[in-house]
N, C-alpha and C positions, 0 to 999 in steps of 0.2 A: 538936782532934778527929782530925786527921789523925796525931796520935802515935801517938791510942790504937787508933787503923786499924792502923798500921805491926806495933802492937806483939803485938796480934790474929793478924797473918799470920805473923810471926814464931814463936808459939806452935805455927801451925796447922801452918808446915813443918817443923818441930822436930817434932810429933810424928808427922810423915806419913813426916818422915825415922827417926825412932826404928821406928817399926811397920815401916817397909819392911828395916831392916838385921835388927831382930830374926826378920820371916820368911823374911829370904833366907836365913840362917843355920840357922836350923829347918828350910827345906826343906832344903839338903845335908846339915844330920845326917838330915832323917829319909831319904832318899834314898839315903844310905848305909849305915843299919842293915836296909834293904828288900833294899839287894843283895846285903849279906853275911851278911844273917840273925841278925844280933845286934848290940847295943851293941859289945860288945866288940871283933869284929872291926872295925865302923865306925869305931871310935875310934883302931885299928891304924891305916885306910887312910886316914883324917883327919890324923895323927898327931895327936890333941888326946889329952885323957882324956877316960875314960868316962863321969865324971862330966858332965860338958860338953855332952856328945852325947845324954845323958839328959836336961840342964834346956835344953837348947836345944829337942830335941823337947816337952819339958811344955809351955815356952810356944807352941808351935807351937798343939799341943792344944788350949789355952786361947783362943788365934786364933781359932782353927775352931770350938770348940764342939764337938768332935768326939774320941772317941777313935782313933786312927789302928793303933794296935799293941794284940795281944793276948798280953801277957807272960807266961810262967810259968817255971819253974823249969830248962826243960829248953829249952823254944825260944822265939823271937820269931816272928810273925806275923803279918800285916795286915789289921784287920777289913774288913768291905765298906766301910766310908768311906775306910778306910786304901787299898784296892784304887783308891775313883774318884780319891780324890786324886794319886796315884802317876801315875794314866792320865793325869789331866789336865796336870798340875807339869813329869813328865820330861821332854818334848820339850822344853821349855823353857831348861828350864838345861843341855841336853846342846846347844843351841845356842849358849847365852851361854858354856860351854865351851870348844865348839869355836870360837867368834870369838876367845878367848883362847888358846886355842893357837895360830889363825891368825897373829893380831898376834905373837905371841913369835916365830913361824918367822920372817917376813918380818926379822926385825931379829937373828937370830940365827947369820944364816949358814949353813953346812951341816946338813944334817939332824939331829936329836939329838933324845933320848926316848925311850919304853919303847915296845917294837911286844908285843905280844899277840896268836900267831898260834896258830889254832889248824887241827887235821889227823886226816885218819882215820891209823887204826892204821898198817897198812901200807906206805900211802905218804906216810907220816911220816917211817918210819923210812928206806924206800930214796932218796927222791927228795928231798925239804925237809932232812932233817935234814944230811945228806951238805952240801946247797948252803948252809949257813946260814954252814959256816964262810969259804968267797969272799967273801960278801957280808958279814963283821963285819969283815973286812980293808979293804973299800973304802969301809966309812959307818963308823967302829970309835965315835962318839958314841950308834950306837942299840943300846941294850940289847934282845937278845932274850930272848923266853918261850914255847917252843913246848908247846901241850897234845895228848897223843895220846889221841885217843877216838871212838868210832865213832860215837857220840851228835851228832845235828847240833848245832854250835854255835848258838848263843845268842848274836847280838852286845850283845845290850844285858845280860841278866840275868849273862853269861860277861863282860863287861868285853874281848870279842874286835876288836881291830881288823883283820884277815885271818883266813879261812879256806879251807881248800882243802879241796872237794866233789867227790865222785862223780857220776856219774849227771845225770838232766834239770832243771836251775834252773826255779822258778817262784814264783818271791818279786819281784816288783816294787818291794822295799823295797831288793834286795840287787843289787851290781854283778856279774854276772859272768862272768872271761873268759877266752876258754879255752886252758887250757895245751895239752896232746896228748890226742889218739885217747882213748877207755878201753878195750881190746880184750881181750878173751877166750879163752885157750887150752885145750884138754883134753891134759894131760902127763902124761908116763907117765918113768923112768929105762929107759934102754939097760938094766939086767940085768932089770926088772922087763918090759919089750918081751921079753927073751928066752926067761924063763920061761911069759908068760904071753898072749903076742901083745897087739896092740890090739883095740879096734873099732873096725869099718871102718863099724858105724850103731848112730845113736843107740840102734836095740834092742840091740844087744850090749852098752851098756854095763850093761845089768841083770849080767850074767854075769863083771863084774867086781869087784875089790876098792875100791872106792871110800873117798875120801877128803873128806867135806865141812867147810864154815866156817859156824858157827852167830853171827850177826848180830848189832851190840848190843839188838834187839828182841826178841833170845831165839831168835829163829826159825832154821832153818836156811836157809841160804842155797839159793836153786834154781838150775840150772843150764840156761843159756837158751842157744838154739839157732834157725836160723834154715831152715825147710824150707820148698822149695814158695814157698819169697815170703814165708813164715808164721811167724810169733815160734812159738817152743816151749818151753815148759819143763818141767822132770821135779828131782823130789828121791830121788836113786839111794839105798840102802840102803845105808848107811855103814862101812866096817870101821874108820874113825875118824872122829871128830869133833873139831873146835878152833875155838877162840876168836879165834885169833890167826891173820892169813894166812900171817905166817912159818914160823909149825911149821905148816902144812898143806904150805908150800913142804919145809919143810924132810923132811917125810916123805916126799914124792913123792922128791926127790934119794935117800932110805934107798931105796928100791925100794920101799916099804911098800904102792904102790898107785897108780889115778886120781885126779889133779882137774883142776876145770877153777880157774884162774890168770888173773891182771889181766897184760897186756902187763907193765908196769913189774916186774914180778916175776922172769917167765922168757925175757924179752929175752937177756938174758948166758948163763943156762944153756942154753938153746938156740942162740946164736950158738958155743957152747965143746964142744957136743954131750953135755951133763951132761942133756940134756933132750929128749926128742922130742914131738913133737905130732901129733896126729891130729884127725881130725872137721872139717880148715881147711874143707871143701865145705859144711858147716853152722855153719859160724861167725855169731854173732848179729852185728848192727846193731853200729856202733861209737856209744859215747853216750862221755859227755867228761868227763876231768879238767879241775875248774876254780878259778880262784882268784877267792875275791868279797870284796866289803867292803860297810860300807853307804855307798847312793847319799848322794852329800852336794857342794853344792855349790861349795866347796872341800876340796879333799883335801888332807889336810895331809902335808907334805913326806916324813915317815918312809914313811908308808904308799904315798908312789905311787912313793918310787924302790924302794922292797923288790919291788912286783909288778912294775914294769918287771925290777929283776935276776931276779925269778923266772923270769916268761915267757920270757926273753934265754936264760936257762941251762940253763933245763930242759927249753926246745924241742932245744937244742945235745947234750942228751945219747942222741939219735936211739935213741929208744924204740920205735920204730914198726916190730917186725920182724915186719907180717904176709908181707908180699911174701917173705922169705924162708922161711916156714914153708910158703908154697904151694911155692917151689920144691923144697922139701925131702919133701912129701906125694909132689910127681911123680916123684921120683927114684926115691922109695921105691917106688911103684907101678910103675916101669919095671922 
């Protein structure tokens, strides 16, 4: 009697074990055709084939009782079951993940792995991208990937582990800490002062050539001022417009006109006098460059010495020239 007990259990965990490996497997193919938006590329980041990735999700399917993706010719996409099951599954395995990347760091020694950082346009290019090359000399095991876009990152559907953000955090999900000031200049070029003076208040700047930056939201940007105690903002009538903060920078340096300018931008040009500023007596609230990740209760090795070099270096590269733009308004007013 007691065999055919044994033999009974035996059957029951063999098939509890077969059911659990076939739907582990189906959840990370389907998990990864959700994030890449296709078999194909899933089977890329999988390295398996396509095929694989497709009968791994069918039996998933079959699990469920559920259709989970809505195929056609052109895209993949996730029906409404496909959507709850995605909500429910992913925290999950992005745990059981990260517990295996935990266990590999502790036993693997110096940091190593692919970091995924992602950054706005601008201070992508002047501030990150510049320090990336320090910091692949002193970790040289972590591959970096840096993505420029104005678009907030996405750490889960962008596969982001760092980003560096503008403006007020309010994401409870998201770590984050802050590098420097985010300060604001209104700049003008030395020939473009000569030909055409400044203003000396915010009404005068209607009477100028203005240069604005139009936002990844389509929108233009406003230009925020701080009067009376009082946030201000106004969108001046543009004699150009860009996408890029560079070539907004880079027109002001031509003479071309106003703008107003992130600190991190015309720091140097105005230290080198390539640049003048005006309106410092209405200068807006300072809000903050920051670097975040998501909140997680170990941080795995790549990710926390990269922010620590960030903060370390990018604090070092003294960004912070309002105090000399006031001194340079008083002179000029003397």
């Amino acid at each position: 009697m007691s065999d055919i007990s044994f033999s009974r259990s035996a059957n029951a965990d063999d098939s509890f074990a077969c059911s659990f490996v076939t739907s582990y497997t189906g959840v990370v193919a389907f998990l990864a055709v959700a994030a890449e938006g296709s078999f194909a590329k899933a089977a890329d980041r999988l390295g398996i084939g396509r095929s694989a990735v497709s009968r791994n999700v069918q039996k998933l399917e079959a699990q469920l009782d559920a259709r989970l993706f809505q195929r056609t010719t052109r895209r993949t996409s996730l029906t409404r079951e496909g959507e709850l099951f995605y909500e429910n599954c992913h925290p999950g395995v992005e745990r059981i993940m990260q517990a295996l990347d935990d266990m590999r760091e502790l036993r693997s020694g110096p940091p190593r792995g692919h970091l995924r950082i992602s950054s706005t346009t601008g201070f992508g290019r002047s501030v990150v991208g510049p320090l990336l090359r320090g910091f692949h000399a002193a970790f040289p095991d972590i591959a970096l990937e840096l993505l420029l876009s104005d678009n907030p990152a996405d750490f889960t559907a962008d596969r982001v582990d760092v980003a560096f953000r503008d403006g007020r955090m309010e994401d409870s999900q998201v770590v984050a800490r802050q590098l420097i000031p985010m300060q604001m200049f209104v700049c003008a070029s030395p020939g473009y002062a000569n030909a055409h003076g400044l203003p000396r208040t915010i009404e005068e700047i209607a009477a100028h050539r203005c240069i604005n930056l139009r936002g990844a939201s389509g929108r233009v940007c406003e230009w925020e001022f701080k009067v009376g105690g009082h946030a201000q903002k106004l969108t001046p009538k543009a004699r150009h417009t860009f996408n890029d903060p560079d070539l907004v920078l880079q027109a002001v340096l031509e003479g071309e006109g106003i703008a107003q300018l992130a600190g991190y931008q015309v720091c140097e040009p105005l230290r080198r006098g390539q640049l003048l500023s005006c309106l410092a007596q209405h200068a807006p609230d300072d809000s903050n460059h920051y670097i975040c990740y998501l909140c997680r209760k170990h941080l795995p090795a790549r990710i926390r010495v990269f922010v620590d070099y960030m903060i370390e270096h990018t604090r070092a590269l003294d960004l912070d020239c309002f105090s000399g733009v006031i001194n340079q308004t008083v002179q000029t007013a003397r």
